[in-house]
N, C-alpha and C positions, 0 to 999 in steps of 0.2 A: 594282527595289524589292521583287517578291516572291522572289528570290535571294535577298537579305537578312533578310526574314523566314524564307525556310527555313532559312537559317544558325542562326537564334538561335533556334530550334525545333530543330535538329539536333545542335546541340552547345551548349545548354544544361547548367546545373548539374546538372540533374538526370540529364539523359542522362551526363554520364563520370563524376556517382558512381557511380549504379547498373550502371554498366560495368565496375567491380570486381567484383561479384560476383552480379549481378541482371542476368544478360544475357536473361534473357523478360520484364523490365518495360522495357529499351528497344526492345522490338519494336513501336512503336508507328506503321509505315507505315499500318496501314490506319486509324487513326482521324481522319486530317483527310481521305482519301477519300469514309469514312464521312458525314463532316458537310458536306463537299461536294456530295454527292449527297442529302443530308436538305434542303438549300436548296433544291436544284434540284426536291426532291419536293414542296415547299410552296410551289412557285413558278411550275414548268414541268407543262404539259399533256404529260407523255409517259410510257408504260406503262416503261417501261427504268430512271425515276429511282427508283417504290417498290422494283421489284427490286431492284437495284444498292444500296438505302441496306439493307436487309434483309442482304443476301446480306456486306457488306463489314462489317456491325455483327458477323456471325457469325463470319466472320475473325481480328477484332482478340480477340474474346474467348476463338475457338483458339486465337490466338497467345499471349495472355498474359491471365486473368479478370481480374486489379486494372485494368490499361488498357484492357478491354472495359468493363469497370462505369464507367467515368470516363467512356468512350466515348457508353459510355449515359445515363450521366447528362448528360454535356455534351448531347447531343440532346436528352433531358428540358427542359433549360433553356432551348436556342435555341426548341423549339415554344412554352413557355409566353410567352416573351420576347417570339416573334413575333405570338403570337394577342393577347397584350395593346393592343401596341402598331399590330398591322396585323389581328384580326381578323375584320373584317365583307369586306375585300378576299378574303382566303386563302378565306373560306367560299364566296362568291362564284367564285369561279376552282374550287371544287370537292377545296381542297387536304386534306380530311379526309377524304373516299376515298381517296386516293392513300396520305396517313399510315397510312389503314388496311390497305390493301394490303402496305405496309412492314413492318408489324405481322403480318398474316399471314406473312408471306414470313420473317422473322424467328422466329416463332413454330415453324413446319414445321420449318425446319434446324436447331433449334434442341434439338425436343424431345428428343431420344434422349440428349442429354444431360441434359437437364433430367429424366429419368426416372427416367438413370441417379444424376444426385447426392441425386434426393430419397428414393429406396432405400437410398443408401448411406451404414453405420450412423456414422460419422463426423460426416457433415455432418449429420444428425441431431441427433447429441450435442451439435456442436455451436448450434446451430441454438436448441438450448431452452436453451441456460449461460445463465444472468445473471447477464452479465461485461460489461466494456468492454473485455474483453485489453487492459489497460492503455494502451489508445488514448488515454487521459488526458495520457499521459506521452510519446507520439508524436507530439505535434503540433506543427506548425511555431509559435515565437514569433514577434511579429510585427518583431522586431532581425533574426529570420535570416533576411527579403528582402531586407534591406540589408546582411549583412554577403558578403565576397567566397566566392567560394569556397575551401575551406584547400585545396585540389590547383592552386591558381594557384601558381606559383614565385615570385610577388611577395609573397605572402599564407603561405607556408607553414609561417614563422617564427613567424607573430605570431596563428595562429590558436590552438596550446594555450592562452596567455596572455586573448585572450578569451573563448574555452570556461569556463576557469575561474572568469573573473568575472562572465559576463554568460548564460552557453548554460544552458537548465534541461533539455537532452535527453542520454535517459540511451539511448539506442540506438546505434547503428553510426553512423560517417560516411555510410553510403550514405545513412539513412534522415533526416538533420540535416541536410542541402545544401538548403537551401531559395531560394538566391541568383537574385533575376529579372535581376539586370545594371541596373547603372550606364547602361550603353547603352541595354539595350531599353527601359527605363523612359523615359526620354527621349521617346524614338520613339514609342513606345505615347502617352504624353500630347499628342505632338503630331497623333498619328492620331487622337486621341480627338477633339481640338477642332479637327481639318479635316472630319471626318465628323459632327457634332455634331446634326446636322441629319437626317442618312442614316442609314435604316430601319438597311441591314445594322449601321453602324457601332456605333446604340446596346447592337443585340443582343451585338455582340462584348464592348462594354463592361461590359454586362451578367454574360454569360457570364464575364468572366476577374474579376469582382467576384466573383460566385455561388460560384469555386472558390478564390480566395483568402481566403474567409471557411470553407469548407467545409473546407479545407487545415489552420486550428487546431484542430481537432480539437474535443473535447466541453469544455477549461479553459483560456483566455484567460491565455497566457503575451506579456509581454511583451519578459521577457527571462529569469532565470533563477527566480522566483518566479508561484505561479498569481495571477489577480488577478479577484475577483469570481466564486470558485467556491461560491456559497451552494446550492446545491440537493446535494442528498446521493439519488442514485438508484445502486441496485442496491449496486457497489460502488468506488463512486468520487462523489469531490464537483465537479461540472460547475458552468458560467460561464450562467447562463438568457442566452437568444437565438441562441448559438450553432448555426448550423446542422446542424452535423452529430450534434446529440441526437438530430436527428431519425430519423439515419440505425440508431439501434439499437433503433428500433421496426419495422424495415421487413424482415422472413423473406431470411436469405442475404446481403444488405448488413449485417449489423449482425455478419459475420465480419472486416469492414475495419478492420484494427484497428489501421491505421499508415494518419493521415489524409496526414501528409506526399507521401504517393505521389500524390493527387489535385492535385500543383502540376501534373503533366501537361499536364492540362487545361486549367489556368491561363498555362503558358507556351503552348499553343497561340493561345489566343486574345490573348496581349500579342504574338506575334510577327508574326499576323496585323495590329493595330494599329500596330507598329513598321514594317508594309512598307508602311502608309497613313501612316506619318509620312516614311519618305523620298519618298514620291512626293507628300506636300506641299514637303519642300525643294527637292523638283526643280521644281514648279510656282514657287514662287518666285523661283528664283534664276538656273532658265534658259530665258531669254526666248525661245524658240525661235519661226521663224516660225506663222501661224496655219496648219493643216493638213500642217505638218513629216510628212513622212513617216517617220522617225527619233526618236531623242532626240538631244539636242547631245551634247558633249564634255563638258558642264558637267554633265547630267545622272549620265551613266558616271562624271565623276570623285566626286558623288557617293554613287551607288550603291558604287564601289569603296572611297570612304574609309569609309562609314557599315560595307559589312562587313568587313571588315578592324579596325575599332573592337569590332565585335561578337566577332570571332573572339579577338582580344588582349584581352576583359573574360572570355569561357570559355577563356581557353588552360590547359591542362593539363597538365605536364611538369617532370618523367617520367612516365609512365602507366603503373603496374605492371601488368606484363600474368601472365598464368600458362603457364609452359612447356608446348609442343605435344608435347612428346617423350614416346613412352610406352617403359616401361621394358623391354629386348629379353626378360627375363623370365617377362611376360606374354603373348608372342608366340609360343614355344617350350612350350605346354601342351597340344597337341593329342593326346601321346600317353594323358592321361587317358582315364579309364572316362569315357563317353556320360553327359552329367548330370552331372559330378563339378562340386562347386562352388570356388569361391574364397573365400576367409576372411584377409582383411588385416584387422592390429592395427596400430592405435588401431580397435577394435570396437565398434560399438553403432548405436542408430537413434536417428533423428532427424526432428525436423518444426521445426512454427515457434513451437511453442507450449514444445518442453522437448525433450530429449535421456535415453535411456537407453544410458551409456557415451560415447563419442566415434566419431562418422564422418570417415573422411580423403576428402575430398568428391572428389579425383581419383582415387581407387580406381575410381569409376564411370563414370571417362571411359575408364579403364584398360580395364575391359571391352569397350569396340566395339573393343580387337584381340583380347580370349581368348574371348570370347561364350561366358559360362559364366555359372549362374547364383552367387550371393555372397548370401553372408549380412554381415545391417546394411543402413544406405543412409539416406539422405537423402528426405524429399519433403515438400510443403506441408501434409500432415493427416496424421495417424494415429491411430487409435482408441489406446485407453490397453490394450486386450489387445493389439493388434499392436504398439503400443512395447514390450512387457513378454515377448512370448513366447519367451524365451530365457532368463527367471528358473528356469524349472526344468532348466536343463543347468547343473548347479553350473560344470565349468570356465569356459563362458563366460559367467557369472555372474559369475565372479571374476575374468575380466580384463576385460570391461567396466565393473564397479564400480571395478575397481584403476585401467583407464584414467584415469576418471572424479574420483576424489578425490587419485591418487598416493600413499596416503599407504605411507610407507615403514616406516614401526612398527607397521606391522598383519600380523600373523600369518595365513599363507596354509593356509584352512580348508579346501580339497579339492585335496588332494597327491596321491592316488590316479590313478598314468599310466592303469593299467587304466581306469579309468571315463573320462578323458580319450581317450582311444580309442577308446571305446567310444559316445561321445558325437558324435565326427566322423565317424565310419562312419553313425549313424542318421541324421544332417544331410548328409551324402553330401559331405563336406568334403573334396574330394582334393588340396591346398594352403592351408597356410596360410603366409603372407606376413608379415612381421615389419619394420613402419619404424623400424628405431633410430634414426634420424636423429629423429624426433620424439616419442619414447616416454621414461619412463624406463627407467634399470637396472633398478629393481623390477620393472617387468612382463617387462621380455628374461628375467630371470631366474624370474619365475613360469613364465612360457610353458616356459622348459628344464626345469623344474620339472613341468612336466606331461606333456611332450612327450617320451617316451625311447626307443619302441620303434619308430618310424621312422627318416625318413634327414634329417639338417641341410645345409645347403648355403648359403654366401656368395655373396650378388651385389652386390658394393660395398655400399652401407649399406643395406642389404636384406640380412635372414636370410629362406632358405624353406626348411619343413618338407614332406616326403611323409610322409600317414600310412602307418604299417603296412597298413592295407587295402587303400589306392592300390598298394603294391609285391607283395603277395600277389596282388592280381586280374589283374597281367599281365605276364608276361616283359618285355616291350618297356619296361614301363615301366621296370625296374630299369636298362634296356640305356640306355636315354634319361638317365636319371639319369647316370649312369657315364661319356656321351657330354657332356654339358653342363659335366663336370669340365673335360676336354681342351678346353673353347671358351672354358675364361676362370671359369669360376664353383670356387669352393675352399670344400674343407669347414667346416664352421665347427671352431674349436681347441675348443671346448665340445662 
């Protein structure tokens, strides 16, 4: 029975969308250890369990902040759950030292980072916006727990077709998979009303309620229209009662701006109930003697049908994966200047909140073989000067813009190679990297446009440039150039 609940905890909706392209938000092994050892802290006499829940809350939240904060939050809920319903026992048994302990222990490991984000000028900025970051408009409807998942191969057909009629989410697929399962619901109801009675149980039932209400986000979609959004704060019109208003009064959670990602939490605790529903069908249906040392056959054949139902309700296929291969290109660069960096076009930065130009997000998996530093990149925050500080190098001004709108009837304002030169020498630029395969003409053609008093060179659908400076600062390098001809790479006919 709890095989099966880890099944439908582990390959959940939520786990193989966000396995497109969110692989730190399923890194979510440490938070049911987490809450495992938070039980055992408000329950059990021993110094090991405050540690342990402390030390494994600080993990999850290394591993990935959104499923630490869920993490966290989910603990929030099972103490308040618990004290309601059992607290004069837990105080008694001494369990609010212990929490407190956790707390510490939590606290200590915790700070240096906490130091470090409340210094830095980012989460600041952000920190004071009075915004919802359209958290409005991320939140799960409550049609999309019951509609299947669209990367089911049964479902794949027929999910645009509802999207349009019925889906009011205007984000990615990862971020729209809200799907609990056909199965686990089931399961989960029947664990509910075999436990109904039992402390743990309520709490669970509790808990996976708390984050499926927490999961709509701040405006009560039912399906593709808000419904009962009368309150008008900051800037957005939110649904009163909703819980997660509350969440943008509270310093640093009120940067969760995509409540969807909190079904986590949610599917922990229905999975936990779906492994108390097959071990009600087992109590049921196999009569096993009294003190069996075993479970029957009857049991296994349950446990094996119920996950096998669960696996065939998240089956996922084909599951696009992203090619491992890095390009032999970027492995062949060591003859640069000490320092010299990499400059791949489609150019620009990025975060979660807006984009200056376009990043090609596997240029920086590309780097763990040239270990060079690269201008642009990808990451979760960035201040609006560091998104921006490349507006004063006119060239790369003008192919990250050009990236950025394509437009092809717009007249190319800084033609000057010289200053283009002059501009990757002071950024210490000693390649740049050209994907036609994903760019247009216009920009291949800006870049030759800028780029003259170097060397070009073809690597299948890959153009690279050496600047002039890169071939002035060392013999070797020109020799290396000239050597990479003869192994396959050809000059470009431009």
């Amino acid at each position: 029975a709890a095989l099966v609940g880890g099944l439908a905890f582990a390959f959940c909706s939520y786990m193989t969308a966000h396995g497109l392209g969110h692989a730190n938000f399923i890194a979510t092994g440490w938070m049911p250890l987490f809450l495992l050892e938070l039980v055992r802290c408000l329950r059990e006499r021993h110094w090991r369990h405050p540690l342990l829940a402390g030390l494994l809350l600080v993990l999850q939240i290394q591993a990935d902040y959104n499923v630490g904060i869920a993490a966290l939050a989910l603990g929030g809920v099972w103490v308040v759950a618990e004290g309601v319903l059992n607290g004069r026992r837990l105080m008694a048994g001494g369990a609010h030292w212990r929490l407190g302990g956790a707390v510490v222990v939590f606290v200590l490991l915790m700070a240096p980072f906490l130091i470090g984000a409340q210094a830095d000028a980012t989460v600041a900025q952000l920190k004071a916006k009075d915004s919802w970051f359209r958290a409005n408009q991320y939140g799960a409807p409550v049609a999309g727990y019951l509609t299947p998942n669209p990367l089911h191969p049964l479902w794949a057909d027929t999910y645009p077709a509802w999207k349009e009629r019925f889906s009011q989410f205007h984000g990615n697929l990862a971020e729209g998979v809200v799907y609990l399962g056909w199965v686990v619901m089931p399961l989960a109801l029947l664990g509910a009303w075999r436990g109904r009675r039992d402390l743990t149980t309520r709490v669970v039932v509790v808990g996976a309620l708390a984050f499926l209400l927490l999961a709509l986000g701040p405006t009560l979609h039912i399906t593709r229209d808000p419904v009962f959004s009368r309150w008008h704060i900051d800037d957005a019109h939110v649904t009163p009662g909703l819980p997660f208003i509350l969440l943008h009064y509270v310093p640093m959670l009120r940067q969760m701006r995509i409540p969807t990602r909190l079904i986590v939490a949610a599917m922990l605790m229905l999975a936990v109930l779906a492994a108390m529903g097959v071990y009600w069908l087992q109590e049921r249906l196999d009569r096993r003697p009294s003190g069996a040392a075993r479970p029957g056959w009857i049991s296994a054949a349950i446990a094996l049908a119920c996950g096998l139902l669960v696996i065939g309700d998240f089956w996922v296929a084909p599951f696009r994966t992203t090619p491992a291969a890095i390009p032999d290109l970027y492995r062949k660069l060591s003859w640069l200047p000490a320092g010299a960096a990499v400059m791949d076009v489609p150019f620009g930065n990025q975060d979660g909140y807006g984009a200056y130009g376009i990043c090609l997000n596997e240029t920086m998996y590309y780097q763990t073989a040239h270990n060079r530093p690269m201008l642009g990149g990808q990451i979760a925050r960035l201040s609006r000067q560091s998104m921006l500080q490349y507006q004063r190098f006119p060239f790369l001004d003008e192919l990250a813009t050009r990236v950025r709108t394509d437009a092809d009837d717009r007249p190319c304002t800084h033609a000057d190679p010289a200053q283009a030169e002059d501009e990757l020498k002071e950024l210490g630029v000693g390649v740049v990297v050209l994907h036609s395969a994903v760019i247009s003409p216009e920009v291949i053609k800006t870049a030759h446009a800028h780029l003259k008093a170097g060397r070009w060179e073809r690597h299948g659908e890959r153009e690279v440039y050496y600047p002039r400076w890169v071939l002035d600062a060392t013999r070797i390098g020109s020799r290396n150039v000239a050597a990479t001809h003869s192994a396959g790479a050809q000059p470009s006919p431009l």
